[in-house]
Backbone as XML, in Angstrom:
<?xml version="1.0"?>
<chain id="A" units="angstrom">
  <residue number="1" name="UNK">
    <atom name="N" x="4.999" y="18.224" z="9.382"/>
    <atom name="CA" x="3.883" y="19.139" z="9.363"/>
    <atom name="C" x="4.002" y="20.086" z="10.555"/>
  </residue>
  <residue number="2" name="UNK">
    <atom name="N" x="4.590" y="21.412" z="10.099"/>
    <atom name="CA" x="4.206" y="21.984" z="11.597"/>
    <atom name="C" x="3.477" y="22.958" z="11.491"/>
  </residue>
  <residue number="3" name="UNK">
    <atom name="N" x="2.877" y="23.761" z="11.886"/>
    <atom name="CA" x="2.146" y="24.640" z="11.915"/>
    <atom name="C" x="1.218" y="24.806" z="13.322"/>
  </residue>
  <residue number="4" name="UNK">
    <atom name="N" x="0.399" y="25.730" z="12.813"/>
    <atom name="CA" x="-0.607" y="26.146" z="14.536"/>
    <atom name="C" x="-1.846" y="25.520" z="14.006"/>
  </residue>
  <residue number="5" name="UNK">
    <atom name="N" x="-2.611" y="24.914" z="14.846"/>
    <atom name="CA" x="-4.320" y="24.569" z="14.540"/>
    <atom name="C" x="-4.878" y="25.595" z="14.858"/>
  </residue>
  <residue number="6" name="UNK">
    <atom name="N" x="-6.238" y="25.722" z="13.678"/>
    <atom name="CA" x="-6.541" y="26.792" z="13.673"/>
    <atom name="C" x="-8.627" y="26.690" z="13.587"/>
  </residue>
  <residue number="7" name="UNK">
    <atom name="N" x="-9.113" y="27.081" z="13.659"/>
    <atom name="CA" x="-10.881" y="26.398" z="14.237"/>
    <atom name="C" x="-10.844" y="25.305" z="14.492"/>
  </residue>
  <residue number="8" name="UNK">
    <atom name="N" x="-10.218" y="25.185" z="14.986"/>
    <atom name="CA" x="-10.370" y="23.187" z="15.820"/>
    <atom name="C" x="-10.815" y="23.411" z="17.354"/>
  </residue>
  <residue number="9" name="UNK">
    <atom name="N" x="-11.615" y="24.123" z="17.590"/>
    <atom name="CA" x="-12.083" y="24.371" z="19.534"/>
    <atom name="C" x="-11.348" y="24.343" z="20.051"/>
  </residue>
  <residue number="10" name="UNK">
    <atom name="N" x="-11.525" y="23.447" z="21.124"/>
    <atom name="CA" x="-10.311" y="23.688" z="22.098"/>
    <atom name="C" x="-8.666" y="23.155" z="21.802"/>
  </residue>
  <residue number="11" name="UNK">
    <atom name="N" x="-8.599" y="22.952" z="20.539"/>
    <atom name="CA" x="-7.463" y="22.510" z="20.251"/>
    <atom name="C" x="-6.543" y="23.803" z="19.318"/>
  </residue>
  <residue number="12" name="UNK">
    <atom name="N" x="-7.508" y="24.882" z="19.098"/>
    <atom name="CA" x="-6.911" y="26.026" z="18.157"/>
    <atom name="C" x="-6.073" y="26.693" z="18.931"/>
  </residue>
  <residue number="13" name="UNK">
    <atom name="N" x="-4.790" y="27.193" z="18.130"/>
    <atom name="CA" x="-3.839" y="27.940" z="18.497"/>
    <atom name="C" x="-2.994" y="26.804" z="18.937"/>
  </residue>
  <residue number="14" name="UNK">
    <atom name="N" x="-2.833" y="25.299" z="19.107"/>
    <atom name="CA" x="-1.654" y="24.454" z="19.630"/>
    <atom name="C" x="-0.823" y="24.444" z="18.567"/>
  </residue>
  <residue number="15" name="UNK">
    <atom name="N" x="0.138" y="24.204" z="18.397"/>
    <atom name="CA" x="1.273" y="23.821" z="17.466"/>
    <atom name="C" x="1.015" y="22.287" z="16.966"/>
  </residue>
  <residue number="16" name="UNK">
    <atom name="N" x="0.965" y="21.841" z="16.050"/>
    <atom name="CA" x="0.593" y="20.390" z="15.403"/>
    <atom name="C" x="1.061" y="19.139" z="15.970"/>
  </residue>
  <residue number="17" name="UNK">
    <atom name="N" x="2.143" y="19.309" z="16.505"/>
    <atom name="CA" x="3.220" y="17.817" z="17.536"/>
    <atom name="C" x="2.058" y="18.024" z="19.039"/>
  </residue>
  <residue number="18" name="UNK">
    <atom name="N" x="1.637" y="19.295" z="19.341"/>
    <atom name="CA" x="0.875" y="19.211" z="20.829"/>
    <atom name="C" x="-0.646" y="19.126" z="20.209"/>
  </residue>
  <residue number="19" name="UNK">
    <atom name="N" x="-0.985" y="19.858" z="19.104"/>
    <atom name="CA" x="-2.720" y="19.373" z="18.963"/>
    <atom name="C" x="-2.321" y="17.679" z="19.191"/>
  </residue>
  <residue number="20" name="UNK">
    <atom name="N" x="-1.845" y="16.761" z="18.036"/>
    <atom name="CA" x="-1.778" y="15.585" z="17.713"/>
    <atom name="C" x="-1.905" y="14.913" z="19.023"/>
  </residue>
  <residue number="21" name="UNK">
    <atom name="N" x="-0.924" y="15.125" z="20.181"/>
    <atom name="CA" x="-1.107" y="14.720" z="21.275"/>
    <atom name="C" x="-2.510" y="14.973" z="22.039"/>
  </residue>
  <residue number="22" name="UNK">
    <atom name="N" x="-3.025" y="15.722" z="22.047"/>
    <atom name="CA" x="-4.573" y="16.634" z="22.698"/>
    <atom name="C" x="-5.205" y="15.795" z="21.994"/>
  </residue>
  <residue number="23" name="UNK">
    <atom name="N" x="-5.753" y="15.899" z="20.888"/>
    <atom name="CA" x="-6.755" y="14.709" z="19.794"/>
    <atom name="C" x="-6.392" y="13.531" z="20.077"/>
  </residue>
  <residue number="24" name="UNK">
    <atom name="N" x="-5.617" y="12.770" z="20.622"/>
    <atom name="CA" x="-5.444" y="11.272" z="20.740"/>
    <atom name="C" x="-5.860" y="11.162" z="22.400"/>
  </residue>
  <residue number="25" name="UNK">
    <atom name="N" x="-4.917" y="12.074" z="22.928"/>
    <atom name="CA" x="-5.483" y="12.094" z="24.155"/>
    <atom name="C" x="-6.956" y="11.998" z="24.621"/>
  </residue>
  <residue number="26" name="UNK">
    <atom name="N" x="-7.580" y="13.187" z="24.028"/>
    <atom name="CA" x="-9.093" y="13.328" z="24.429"/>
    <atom name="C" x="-10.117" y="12.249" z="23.362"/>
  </residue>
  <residue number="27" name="UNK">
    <atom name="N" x="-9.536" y="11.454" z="22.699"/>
    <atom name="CA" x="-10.110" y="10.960" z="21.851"/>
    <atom name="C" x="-10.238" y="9.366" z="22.542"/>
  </residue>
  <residue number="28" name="UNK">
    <atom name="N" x="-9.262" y="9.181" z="23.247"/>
    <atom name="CA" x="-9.040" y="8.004" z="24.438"/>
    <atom name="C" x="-9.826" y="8.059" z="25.259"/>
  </residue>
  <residue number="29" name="UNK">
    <atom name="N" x="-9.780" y="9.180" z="26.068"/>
    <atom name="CA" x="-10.543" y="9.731" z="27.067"/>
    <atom name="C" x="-12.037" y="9.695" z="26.871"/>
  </residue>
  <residue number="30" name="UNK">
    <atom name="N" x="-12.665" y="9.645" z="25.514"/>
    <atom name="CA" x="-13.861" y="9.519" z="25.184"/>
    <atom name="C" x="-14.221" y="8.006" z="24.700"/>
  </residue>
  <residue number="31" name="UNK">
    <atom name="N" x="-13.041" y="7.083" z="25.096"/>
    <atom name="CA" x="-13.288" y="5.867" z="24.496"/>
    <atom name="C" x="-12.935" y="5.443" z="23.203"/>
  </residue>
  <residue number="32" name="UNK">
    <atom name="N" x="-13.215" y="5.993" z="22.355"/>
    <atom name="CA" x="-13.581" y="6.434" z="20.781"/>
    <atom name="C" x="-12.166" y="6.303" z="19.781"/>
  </residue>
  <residue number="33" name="UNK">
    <atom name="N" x="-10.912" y="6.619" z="20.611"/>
    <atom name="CA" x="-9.857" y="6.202" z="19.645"/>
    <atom name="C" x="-8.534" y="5.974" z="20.580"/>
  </residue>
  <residue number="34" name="UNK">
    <atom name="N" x="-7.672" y="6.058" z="19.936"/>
    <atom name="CA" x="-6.187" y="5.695" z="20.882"/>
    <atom name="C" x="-4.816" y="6.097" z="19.837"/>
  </residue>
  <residue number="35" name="UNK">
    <atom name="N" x="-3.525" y="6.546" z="20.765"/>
    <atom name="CA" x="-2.451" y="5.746" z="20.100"/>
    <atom name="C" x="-2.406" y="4.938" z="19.045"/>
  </residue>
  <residue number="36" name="UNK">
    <atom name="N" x="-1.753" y="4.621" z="18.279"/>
    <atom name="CA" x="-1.491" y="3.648" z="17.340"/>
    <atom name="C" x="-0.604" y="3.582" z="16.063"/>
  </residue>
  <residue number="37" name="UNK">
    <atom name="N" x="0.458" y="2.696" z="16.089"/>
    <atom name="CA" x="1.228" y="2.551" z="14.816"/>
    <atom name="C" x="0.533" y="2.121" z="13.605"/>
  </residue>
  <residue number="38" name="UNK">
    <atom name="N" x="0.434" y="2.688" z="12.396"/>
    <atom name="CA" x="0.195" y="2.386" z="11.114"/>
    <atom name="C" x="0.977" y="2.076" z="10.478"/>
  </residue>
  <residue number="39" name="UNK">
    <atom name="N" x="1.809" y="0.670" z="9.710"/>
    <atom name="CA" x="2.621" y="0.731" z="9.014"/>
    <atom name="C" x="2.275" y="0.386" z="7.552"/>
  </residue>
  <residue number="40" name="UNK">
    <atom name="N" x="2.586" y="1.156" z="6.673"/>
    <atom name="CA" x="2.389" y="0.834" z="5.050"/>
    <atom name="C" x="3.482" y="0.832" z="4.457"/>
  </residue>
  <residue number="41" name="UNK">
    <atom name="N" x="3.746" y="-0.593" z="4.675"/>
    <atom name="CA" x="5.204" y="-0.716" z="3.482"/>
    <atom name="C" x="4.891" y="-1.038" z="2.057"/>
  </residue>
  <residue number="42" name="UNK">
    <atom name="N" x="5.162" y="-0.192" z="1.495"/>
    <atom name="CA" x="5.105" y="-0.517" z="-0.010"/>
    <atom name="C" x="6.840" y="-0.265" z="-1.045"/>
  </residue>
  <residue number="43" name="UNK">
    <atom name="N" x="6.295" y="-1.201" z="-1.930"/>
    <atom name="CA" x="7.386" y="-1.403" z="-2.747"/>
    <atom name="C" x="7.028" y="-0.459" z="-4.218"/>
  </residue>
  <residue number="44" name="UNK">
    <atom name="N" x="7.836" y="0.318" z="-4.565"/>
    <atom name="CA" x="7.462" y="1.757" z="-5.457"/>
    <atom name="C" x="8.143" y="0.737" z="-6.556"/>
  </residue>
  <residue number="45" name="UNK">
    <atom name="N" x="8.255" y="-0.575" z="-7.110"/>
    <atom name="CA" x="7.842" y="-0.737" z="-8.401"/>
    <atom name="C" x="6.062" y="-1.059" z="-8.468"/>
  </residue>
  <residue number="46" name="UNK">
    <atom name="N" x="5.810" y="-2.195" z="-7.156"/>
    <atom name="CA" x="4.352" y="-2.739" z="-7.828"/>
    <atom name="C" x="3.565" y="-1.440" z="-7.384"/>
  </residue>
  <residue number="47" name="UNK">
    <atom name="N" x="3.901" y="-0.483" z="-6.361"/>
    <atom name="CA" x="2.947" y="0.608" z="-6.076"/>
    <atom name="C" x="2.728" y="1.545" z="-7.115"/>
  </residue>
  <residue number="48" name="UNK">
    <atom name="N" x="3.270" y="1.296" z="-8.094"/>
    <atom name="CA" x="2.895" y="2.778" z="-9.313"/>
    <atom name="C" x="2.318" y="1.143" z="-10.244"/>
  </residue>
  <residue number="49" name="UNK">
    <atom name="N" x="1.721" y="0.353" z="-9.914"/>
    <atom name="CA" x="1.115" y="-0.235" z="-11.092"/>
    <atom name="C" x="-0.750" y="-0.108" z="-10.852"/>
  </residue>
  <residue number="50" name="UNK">
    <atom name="N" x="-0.754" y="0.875" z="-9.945"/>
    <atom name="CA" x="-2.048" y="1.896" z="-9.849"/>
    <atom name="C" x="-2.702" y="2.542" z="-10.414"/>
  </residue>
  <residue number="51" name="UNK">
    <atom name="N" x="-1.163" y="3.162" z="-11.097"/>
    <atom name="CA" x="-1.335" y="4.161" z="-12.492"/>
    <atom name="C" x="-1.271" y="3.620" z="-13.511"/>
  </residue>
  <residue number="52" name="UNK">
    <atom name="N" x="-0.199" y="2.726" z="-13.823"/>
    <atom name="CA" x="0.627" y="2.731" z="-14.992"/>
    <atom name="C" x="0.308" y="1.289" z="-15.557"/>
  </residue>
  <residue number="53" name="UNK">
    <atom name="N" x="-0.061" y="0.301" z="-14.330"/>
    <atom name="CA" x="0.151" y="-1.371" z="-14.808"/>
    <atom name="C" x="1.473" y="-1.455" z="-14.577"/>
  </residue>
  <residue number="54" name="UNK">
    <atom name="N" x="2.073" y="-2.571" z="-14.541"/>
    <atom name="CA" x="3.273" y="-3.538" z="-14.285"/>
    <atom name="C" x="4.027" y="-3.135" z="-14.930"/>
  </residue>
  <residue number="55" name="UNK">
    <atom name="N" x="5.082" y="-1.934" z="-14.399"/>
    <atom name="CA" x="6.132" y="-1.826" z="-15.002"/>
    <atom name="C" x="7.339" y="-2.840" z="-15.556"/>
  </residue>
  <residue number="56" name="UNK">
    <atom name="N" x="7.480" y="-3.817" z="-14.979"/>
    <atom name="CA" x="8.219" y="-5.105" z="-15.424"/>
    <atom name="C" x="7.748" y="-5.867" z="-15.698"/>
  </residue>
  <residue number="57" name="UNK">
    <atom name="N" x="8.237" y="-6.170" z="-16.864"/>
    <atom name="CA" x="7.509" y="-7.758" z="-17.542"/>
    <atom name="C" x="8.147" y="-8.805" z="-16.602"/>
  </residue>
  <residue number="58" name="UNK">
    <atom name="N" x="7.317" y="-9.957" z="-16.412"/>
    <atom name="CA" x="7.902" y="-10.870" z="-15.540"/>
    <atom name="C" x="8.021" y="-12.040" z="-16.429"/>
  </residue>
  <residue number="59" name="UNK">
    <atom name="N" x="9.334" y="-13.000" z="-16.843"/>
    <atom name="CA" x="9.441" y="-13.643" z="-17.555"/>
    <atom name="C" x="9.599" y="-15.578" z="-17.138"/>
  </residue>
  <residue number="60" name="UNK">
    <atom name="N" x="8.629" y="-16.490" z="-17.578"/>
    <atom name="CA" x="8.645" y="-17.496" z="-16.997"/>
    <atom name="C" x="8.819" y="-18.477" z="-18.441"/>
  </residue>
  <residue number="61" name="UNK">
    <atom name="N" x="10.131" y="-19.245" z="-18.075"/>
    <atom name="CA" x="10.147" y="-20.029" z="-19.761"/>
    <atom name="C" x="9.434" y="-20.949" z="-19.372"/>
  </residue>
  <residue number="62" name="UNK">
    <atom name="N" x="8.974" y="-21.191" z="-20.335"/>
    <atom name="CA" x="7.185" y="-22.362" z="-20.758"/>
    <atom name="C" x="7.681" y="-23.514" z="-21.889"/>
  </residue>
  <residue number="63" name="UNK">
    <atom name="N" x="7.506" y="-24.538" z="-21.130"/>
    <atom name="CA" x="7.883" y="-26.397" z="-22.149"/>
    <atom name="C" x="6.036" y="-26.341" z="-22.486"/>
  </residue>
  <residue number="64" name="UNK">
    <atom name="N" x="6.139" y="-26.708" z="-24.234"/>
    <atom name="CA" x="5.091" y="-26.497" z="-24.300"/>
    <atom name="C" x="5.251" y="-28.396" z="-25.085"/>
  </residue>
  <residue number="65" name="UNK">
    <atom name="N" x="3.999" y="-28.631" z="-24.491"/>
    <atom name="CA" x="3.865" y="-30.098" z="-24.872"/>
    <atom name="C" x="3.709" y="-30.744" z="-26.041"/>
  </residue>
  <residue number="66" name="UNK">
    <atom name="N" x="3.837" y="-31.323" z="-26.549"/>
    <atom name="CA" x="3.828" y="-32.241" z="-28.662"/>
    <atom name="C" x="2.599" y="-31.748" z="-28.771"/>
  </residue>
  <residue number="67" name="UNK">
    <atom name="N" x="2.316" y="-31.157" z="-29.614"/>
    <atom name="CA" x="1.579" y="-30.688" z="-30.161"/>
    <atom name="C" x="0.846" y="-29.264" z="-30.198"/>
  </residue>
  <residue number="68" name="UNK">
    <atom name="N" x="1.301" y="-28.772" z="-28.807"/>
    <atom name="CA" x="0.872" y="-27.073" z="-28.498"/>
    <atom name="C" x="1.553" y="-26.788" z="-29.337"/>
  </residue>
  <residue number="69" name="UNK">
    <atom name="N" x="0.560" y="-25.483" z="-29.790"/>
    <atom name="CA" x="1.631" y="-24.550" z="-30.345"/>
    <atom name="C" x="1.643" y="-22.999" z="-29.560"/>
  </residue>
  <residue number="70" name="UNK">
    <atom name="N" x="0.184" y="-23.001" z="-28.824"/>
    <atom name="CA" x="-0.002" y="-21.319" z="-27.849"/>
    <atom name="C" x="-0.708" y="-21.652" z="-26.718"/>
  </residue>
  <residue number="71" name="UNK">
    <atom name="N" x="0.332" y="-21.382" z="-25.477"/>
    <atom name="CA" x="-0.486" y="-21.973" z="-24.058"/>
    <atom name="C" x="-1.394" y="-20.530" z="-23.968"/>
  </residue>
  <residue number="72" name="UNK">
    <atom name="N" x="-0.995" y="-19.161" z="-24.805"/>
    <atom name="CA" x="-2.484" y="-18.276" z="-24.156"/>
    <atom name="C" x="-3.894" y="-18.844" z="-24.971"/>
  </residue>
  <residue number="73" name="UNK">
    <atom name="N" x="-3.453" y="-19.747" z="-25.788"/>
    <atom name="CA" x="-4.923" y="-20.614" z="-26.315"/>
    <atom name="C" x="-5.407" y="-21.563" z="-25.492"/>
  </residue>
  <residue number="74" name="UNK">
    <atom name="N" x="-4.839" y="-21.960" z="-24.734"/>
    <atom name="CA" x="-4.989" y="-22.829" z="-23.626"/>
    <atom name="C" x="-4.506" y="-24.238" z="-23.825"/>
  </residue>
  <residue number="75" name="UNK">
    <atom name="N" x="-3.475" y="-24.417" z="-25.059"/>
    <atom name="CA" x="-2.744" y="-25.416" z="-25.318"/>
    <atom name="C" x="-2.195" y="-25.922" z="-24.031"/>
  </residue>
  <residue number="76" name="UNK">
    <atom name="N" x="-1.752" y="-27.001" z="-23.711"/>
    <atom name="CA" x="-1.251" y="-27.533" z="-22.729"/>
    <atom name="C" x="0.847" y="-27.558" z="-22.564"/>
  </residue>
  <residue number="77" name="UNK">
    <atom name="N" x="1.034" y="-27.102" z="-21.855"/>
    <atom name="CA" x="2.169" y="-26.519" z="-21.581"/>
    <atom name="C" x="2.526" y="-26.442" z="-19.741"/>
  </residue>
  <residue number="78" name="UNK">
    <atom name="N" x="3.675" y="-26.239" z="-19.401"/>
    <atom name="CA" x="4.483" y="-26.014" z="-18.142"/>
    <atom name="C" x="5.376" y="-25.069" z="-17.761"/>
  </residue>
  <residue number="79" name="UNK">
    <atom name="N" x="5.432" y="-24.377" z="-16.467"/>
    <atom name="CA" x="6.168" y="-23.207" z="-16.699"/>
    <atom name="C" x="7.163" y="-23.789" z="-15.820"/>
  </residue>
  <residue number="80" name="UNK">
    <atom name="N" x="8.651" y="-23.351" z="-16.457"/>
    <atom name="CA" x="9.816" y="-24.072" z="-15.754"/>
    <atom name="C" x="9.670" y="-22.946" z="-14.736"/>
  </residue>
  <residue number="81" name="UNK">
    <atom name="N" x="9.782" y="-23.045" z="-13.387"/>
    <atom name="CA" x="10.244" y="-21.936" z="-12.220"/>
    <atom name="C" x="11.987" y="-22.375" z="-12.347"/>
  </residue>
  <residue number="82" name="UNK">
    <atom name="N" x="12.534" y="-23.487" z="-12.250"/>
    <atom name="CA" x="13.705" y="-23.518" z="-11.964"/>
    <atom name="C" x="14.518" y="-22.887" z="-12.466"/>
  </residue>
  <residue number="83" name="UNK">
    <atom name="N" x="14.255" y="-22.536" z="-13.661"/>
    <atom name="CA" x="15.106" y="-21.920" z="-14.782"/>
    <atom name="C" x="15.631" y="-20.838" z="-14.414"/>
  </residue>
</chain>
């Protein structure tokens, strides 16, 4: 982002790398804020399931017990992870 600030008071006319510094600065100086790292790691398959839902089906084979025939009926069944 570069550019000049522009109606920001005493911060108009700085270049954006020196406002940024001035606003943290005086924002310290008033108590009120500071420095600080933000980190947002995201993973851009589950992050577009915002929009879209779960782009990947996730597949878990299921032992379904004598006599189930549908664990989404709530038949009784097991999901192998080992597999």
């Amino acid at each position: 982002a570069h550019g000049v600030a522009v109606d920001s008071a005493e911060f108009s006319g700085l270049p954006t790398a020196e406002c940024r510094r001035a606003i943290t600065a005086k924002l310290a100086e008033l108590g009120k804020g500071g420095e600080r790292v933000n980190y947002k790691l995201r993973d851009w398959v589950f992050s577009r399931q915002r929009y879209w839902g779960e782009p990947i089906p996730i597949y878990f084979p299921v032992e379904l017990e004598p006599g189930s025939t549908d664990p989404r009926n709530g038949d009784a069944h097991r999901i192998c992870y080992e597999t």
